[in-house]
N, C-alpha and C positions, 0 to 999 in steps of 0.2 A: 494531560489527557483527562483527568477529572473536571478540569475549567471545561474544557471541549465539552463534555456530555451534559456538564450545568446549563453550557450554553444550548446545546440542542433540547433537553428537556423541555430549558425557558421560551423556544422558539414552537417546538409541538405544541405545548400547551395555551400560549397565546394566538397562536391562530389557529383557522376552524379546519377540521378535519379534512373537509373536501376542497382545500386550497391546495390543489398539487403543485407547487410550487418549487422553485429551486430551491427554498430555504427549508420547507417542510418536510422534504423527501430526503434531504444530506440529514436534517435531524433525525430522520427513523434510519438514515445506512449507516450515521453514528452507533447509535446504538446494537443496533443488529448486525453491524459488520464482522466476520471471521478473521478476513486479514489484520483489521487493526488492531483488534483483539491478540490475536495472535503475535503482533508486534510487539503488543505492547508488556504480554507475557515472556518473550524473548528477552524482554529490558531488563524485567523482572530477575529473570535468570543471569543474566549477565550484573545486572550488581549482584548477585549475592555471591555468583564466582569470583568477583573482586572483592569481597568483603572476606572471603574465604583464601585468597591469595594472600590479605592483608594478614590475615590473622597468624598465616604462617611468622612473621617476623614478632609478633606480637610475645611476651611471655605464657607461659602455660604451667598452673598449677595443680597438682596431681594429690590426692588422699587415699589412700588404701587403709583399712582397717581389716583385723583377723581375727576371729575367735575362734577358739579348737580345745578341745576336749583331748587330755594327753594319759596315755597308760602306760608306766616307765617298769619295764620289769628287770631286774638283776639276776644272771642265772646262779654265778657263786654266794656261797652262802647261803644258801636258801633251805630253809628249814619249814616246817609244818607252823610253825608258830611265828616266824620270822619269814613269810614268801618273799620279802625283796619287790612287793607290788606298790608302786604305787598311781593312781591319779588325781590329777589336777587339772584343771582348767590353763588354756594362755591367751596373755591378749600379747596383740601386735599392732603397730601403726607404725605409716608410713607416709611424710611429708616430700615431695620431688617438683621444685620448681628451676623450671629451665626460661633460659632467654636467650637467642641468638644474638650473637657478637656482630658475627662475620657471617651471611648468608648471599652471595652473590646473585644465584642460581633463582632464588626466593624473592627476592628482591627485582631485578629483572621481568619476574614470570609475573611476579604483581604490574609493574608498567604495562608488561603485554593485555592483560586483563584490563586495566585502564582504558585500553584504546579500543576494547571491543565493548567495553562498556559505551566508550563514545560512538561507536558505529552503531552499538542499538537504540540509542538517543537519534541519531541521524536516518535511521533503519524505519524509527517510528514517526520522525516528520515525512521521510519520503512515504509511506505509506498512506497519511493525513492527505497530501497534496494526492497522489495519484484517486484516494476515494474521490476527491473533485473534481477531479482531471474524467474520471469514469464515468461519474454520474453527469457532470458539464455532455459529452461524448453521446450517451446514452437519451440524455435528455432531449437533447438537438436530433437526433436519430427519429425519434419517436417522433417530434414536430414535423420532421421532415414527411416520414411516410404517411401520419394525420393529414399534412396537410395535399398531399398526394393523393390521397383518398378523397379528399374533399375538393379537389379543382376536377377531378373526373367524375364525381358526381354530379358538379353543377354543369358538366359539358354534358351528360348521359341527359339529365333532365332536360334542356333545352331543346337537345336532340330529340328526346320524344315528345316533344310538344310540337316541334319540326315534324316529325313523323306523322302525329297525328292530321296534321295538317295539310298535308301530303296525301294522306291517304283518302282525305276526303277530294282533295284536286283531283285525283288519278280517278275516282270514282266519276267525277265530273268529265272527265278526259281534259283536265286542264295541264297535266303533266306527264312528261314518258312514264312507262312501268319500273324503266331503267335507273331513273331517280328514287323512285321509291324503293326497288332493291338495293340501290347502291347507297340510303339510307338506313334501312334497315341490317343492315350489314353493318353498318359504323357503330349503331345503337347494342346491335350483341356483340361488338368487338370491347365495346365501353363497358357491359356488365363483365367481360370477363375479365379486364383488367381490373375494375373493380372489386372483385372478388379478392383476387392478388392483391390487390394494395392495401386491402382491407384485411388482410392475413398476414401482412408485413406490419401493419400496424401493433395487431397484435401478438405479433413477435417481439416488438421494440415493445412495447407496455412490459414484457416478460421479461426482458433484460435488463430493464430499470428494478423489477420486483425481483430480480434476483440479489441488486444491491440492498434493496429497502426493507426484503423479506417478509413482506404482504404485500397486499393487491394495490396497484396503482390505476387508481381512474383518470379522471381529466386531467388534462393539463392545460396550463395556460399560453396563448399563440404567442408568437414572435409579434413584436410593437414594428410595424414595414416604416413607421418615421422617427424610429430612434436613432441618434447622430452615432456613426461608427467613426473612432478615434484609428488615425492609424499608429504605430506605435513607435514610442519616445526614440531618439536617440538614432544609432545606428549600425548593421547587421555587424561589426564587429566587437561593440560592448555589448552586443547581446549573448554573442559566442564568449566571451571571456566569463558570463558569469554561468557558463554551465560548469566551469572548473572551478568557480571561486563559491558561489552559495549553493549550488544545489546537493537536495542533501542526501541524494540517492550516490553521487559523485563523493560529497566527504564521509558517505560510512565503506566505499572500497577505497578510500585514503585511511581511513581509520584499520580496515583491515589489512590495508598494508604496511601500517606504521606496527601495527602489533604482531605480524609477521616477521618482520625485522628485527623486532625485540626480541621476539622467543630464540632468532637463533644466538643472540650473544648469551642469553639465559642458558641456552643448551650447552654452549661451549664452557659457560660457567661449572658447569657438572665436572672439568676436570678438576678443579680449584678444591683445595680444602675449605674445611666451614672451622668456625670458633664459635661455641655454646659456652656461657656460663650456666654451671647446674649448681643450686644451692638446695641439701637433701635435709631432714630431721627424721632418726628414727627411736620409738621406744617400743621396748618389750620387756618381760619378766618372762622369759621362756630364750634358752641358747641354742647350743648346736644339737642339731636334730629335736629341738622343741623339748628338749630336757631343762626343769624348772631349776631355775636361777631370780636371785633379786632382780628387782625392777632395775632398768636402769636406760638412759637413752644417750643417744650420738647424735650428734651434730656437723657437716659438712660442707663446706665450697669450693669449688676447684672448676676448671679451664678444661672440655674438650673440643678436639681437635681431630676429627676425624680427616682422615687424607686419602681420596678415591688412587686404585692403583688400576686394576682393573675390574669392569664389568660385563666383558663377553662382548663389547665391541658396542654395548647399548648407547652408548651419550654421544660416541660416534653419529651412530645411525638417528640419533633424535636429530643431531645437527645437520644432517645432507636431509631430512625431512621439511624441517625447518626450513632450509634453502629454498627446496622447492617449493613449499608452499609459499616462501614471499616470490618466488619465479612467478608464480600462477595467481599472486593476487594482483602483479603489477601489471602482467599484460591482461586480468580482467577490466581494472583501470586504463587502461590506453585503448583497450577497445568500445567500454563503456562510454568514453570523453570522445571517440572520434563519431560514434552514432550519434549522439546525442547533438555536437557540431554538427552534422548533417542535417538533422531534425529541425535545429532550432533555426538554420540558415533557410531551409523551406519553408518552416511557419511563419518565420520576419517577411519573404516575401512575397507570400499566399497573405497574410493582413493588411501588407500595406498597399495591394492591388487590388482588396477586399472596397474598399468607398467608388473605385472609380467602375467598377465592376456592379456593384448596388446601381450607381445612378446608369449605367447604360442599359442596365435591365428595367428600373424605370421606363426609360424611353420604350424600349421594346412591348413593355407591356401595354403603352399609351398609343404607341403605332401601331400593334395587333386588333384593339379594341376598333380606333377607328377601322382599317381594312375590314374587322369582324363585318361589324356595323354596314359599310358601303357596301359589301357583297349581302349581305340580308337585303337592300333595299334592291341591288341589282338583281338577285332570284328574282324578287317579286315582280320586276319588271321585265324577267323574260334575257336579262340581255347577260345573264353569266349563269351556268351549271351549278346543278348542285352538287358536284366534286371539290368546283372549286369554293364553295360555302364551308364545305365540311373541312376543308383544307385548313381553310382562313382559321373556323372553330379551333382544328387542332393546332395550329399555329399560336392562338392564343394562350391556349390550357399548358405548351411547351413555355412560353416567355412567362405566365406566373407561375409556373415549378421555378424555372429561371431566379426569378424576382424572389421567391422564399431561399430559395439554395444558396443565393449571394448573400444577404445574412448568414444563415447557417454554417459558412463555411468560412464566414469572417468570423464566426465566435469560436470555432474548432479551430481554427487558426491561433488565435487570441491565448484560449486553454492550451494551446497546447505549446505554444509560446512562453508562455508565463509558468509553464510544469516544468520544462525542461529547464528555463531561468532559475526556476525554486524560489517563487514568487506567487506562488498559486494559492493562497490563504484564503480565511474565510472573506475578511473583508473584499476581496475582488470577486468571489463568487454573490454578494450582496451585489455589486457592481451589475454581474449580468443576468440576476436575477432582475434590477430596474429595465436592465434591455430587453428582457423576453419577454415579460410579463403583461399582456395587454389590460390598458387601464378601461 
């Protein structure tokens, strides 16, 4: 986690502030993030309750000291000149050091502890991949509606230069009134989608700042000629490593193994225990603190406490126990059979992602030309300007098109490689070279 933020730091600080970039923006949701924060305090906590399990087996050395003030009175005998009073001062110590023999129970309860310590270790990489998995998500989102706002702006603008030019024909009587309303109609249909798109945009800019936790300005466009890889292998070793690395997967493995542990721990609770106690005491003060020479004792001995009963508690820990390993296996089976789902859709939403890119190519090169041929037909009278404005939106559909087939091969990709538990920084460097126009 420290290497992580060295590395984000060194990433903020060498490039310029206003590079919104994929790598500039994970280093400020490094640092600013709550979740991973919070994961990473979770870990925190989970050693220290292993450290504190361990320590149970460990020996433990005890000192007491006592000083007391003693007023020893005698009733017989007591004469005006002879009261039979006396005080003195006592000291006391006391040396008690113990070491478990035999602690099952303790023993046990530490393994369980081990494994949740490994499921916050596993707790906190799935947390690192999904902050990329979000911001990858987010980032792409934001491209999307940007660039959404910008193909209906340049359709809006040509439309009123169309308009304008129209309405100087109509003036001449060189064109119906019909075409100019049913222009003018398309022109405020495109400011109000405008509007919209331009409000979804900045919706998406607010979803990435709520990762980065300040304002996020530009971003940089999708590269429309960077090569999209489809991906290695096949949809069945892809589904096998959502059970074998990913690490949202080995921390409810983790929490199942330590489930498991706690209940033979629990059962352990019928078992006796064996402590060596080795004690040292001195005083010059006896029974009821009446003064006596100094003098001290020394002791070691074996015990051996034996549970008979306790109200039925070590019972009920153990049917607890049960059910909580009941209820982490089937979140595991259910967690493994979604995530198989997922990653079986996102293998083949990627690998449909290239041939999808290039038909949208085409589409966008056959809309252009029709664009184009019915521009020149207006002008010559021999086609409608319905069907001009048609062609127009036809166009502005096939580049949405052409940006969305990227966008949904990289969501694909992210979301592929999240679910794999493959999603590290170095691949996010990866699609930072794809998005980022040079």
């Amino acid at each position: 986690m420290r290497l992580l933020i060295f590395f984000c730091l060194s990433v903020s600080v060498s490039l310029p502030a206003a590079a919104d970039d994929l790598l500039t923006l994970y280093a400020r949701a490094v640092l600013s993030s709550p979740e991973l924060q919070g994961s990473q305090f979770a870990l925190d906590i989970a050693k220290a309750q292993e450290d504190q399990a361990f320590g149970k087996l460990l020996p433990s050395a005890q000192i007491t000291g006592n000083y007391s003030q003693n007023r020893l009175h005698y009733y017989r005998h007591s004469t005006a000149v002879n009261p039979n009073v006396l005080t003195y001062p006592g000291k006391r110590a006391t040396l008690a050091v113990r070491q478990p023999l035999f602690d099952l129970q303790s023993y046990l309860l530490m393994k369980s502890q081990e494994s949740r310590t490994r499921q916050g270790e596993e707790n906190l990489q799935s947390a690192q991949q999904k902050l990329i998995f979000d911001l990858l998500e987010r980032y792409v989102d934001a491209l999307e509606a940007m660039d959404k706002s910008a193909i209906i702006k340049d359709e809006l603008q040509s439309n009123e230069k169309l308009l304008a030019r129209v309405k100087a024909m109509q003036e001449r009587q060189m064109v119906t009134i019909t075409d100019l309303y049913e222009l003018q109609a398309r022109v405020e249909t495109l400011r109000t989608q405008l509007i919209d798109s331009d409000n979804d945009a900045k919706i998406a800019l607010e979803k990435l700042r709520e990762l980065t936790g300040d304002k996020v300005a530009n971003l940089q466009a999708v590269r429309l000629e960077a090569v999209l890889p489809p991906p290695d292998g096949n949809i069945e070793s892809w589904s096998q490593q959502v059970g074998q690395i990913n690490p949202e997967i080995s921390a409810l493995k983790h929490d199942m193994e330590a489930a498991r542990q706690s209940i033979s721990a629990y059962q352990a609770g019928h078992l006796p225990r064996l402590e060596l106690q080795v004690n040292g005491y001195y005083s010059d003060t006896s029974f009821n603190n009446q003064q006596s020479p100094p003098y001290d004792v020394g002791s070691i001995g074996v015990e051996a406490p034996v549970p008979l009963f306790e109200g039925g508690i070590t019972s009920a820990r153990v049917r607890e126990a049960e059910a909580r390993y009941g209820l982490s296996r089937t979140k595991l089976e259910q967690k493994q059979r979604e995530f198989e789902k997922l990653i079986r859709s996102a293998f083949l939403d990627m690998a449909s992602s290239p041939a999808r890119s290039r038909a949208t190519d085409q589409e966008v090169a056959a809309s252009e030309k029709s664009r184009n041929s019915m521009e020149k037909g207006y002008e010559l009278g021999v086609v409608t300007i319905v069907h001009l404005l048609d062609t127009q939106k036809q166009l502005s559909e096939a580049r949405k098109n052409q940006l969305q087939s990227r966008y949904r091969y990289f969501k694909a990709r992210s979301s592929l490689l999240y679910l794999a538990g493959q999603l590290v920084i170095e691949e996010l460097v990866k699609f930072n070279k794809w998005l980022v126009a040079k």
